[in-house]
C-alpha positions, 0 to 999 in steps of 0.5 A, spaced: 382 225 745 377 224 751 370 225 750 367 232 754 363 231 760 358 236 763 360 242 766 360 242 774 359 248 779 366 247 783 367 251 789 373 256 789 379 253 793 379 257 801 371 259 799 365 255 803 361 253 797 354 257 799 347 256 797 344 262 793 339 266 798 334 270 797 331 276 802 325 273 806 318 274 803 316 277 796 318 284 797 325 285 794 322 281 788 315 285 788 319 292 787 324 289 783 318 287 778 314 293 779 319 299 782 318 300 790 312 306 788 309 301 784 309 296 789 307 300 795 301 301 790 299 295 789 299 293 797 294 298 797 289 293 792 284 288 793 286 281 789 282 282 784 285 288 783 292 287 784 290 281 779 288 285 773 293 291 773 298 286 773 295 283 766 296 290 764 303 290 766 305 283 763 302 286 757 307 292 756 312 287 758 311 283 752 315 286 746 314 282 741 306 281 743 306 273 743 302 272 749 308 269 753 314 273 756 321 271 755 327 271 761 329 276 756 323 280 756 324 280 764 330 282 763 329 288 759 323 290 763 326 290 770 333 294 768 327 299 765 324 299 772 331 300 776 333 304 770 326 309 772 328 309 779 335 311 779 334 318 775 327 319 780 332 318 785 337 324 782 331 328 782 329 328 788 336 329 791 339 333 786 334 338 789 337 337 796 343 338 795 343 344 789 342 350 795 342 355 791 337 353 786 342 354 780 341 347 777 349 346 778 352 342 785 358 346 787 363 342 791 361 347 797 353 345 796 355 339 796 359 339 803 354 342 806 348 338 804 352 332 806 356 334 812 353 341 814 351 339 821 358 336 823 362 342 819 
């Protein structure tokens, strides 16, 4: 029986083992964090402002209130971002592709909102 070793990352064969690589600069982060909306408000804030929002966010991030967030804590709060962003997103197209304001989207509806002017 031999003894285990540590786990090594490997790269799959035919693949060039790549270095993970995020967008430049701390946009895609920032709204990630805060939600594009949020994040284009926050732009707009001195420091100290930004600083003491900020607070506040990280307080409604920390569920279990012992004054640290968790990669868990994190996790959860950037999902209900996104999660807020998709169904502002469907609101706001559903209005555009819902022609006929019947709060349904008819096969037709939709071809005409999504392909109208090639048809």
């Amino acid at each position: 029986l031999g003894k285990p070793t540590a786990r090594q990352e490997r790269p799959r064969p035919g693949t060039a083992q790549q270095q993970h690589e995020d967008r430049p600069g701390f946009q895609y982060d920032h709204e990630a964090f805060l939600g594009k909306e949020e994040a284009r408000s926050f732009d707009q804030l001195s420091p100290e402002e930004s600083r003491q929002r900020l607070g506040k966010i990280v307080d409604r991030i920390d569920d279990d209130k012992d004054g640290y967030l968790t990669t868990e804590e994190l996790k959860t709060w950037i999902k209900r971002v996104q999660k807020r962003y998709i169904y502002e997103n469907v609101a706001k197209v559903w209005k555009d592709y819902d022609l006929n304001k019947d709060n349904k989207i008819a096969w037709e509806e939709y071809k005409q909102a999504t392909y109208g002017y090639y048809l």
